[in-house]
C-alpha positions in Angstrom: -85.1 -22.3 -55.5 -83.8 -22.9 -52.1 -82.1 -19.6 -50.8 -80.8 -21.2 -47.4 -77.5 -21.0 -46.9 -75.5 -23.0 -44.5 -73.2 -22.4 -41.8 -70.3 -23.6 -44.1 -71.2 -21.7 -47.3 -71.6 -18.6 -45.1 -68.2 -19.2 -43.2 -66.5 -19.5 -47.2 -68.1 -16.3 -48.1 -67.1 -13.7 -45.3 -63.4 -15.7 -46.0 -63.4 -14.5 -49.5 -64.3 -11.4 -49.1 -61.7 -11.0 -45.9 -58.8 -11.8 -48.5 -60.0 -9.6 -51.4 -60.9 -6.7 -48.5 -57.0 -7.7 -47.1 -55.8 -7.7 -50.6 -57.3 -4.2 -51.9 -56.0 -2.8 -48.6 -52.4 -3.6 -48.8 -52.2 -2.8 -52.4 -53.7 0.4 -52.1 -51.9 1.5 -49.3 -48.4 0.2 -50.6 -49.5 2.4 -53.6 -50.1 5.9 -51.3 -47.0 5.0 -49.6 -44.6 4.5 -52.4 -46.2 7.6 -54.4 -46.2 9.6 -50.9 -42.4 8.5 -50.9 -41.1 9.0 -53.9 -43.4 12.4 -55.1 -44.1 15.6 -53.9 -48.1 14.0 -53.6 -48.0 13.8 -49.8 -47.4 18.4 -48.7 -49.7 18.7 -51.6 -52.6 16.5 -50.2 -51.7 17.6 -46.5 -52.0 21.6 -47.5 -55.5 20.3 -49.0 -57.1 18.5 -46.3 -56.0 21.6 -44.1 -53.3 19.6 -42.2 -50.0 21.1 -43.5 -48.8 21.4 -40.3 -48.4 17.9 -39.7 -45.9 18.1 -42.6 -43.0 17.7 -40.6 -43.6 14.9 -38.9 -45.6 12.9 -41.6 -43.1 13.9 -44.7 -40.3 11.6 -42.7 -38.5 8.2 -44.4 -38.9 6.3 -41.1 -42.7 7.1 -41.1 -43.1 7.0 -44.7 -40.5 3.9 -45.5 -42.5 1.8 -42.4 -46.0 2.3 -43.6 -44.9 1.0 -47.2 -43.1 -2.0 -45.3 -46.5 -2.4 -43.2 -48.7 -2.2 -46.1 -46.0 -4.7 -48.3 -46.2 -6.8 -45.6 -50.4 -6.7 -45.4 -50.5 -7.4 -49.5 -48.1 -10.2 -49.1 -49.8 -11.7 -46.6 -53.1 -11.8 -47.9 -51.5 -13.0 -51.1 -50.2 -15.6 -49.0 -53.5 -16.6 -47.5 -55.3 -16.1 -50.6 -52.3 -19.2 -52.5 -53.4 -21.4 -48.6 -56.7 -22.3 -49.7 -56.0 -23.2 -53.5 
């Protein structure tokens, strides 16, 4: 068996697994941020991790509504690049 792998097959590899990292990412982010948006999740997990005190500033629409845009954005774009190389 020849375990050599060329510079090509190694290039198509880390590619791969940059999409599905990119992919995983913006889906589980958009996730957090649309249950953090739309729940009481995010003062709960705050007063857990110790960090309620950030609550006003974090439990905002324009902080909350941007990250789920960000993270919408991130999916869709690695959806986009993911459709590129079919």
């Amino acid at each position: 068996m020849n375990f050599c792998l060329y510079h090509d097959d190694v290039f198509a590899m880390a590619t791969d697994a940059m999409k599905d990292w990119l992919l995983s990412i913006g889906i589980g982010g958009s996730a957090l941020a649309a249950l953090c948006c739309f729940t009481p999740f995010l003062p709960w997990l705050l007063a857990i991790l110790g960090f309620s005190s950030a609550l006003g500033y974090f439990y905002n629409d324009v902080v909350l509504l941007l990250a789920l845009a960000l993270f919408l954005s991130v999916t869709g774009y690695a959806i986009w690049r993911r459709n590129q190389n079919k």
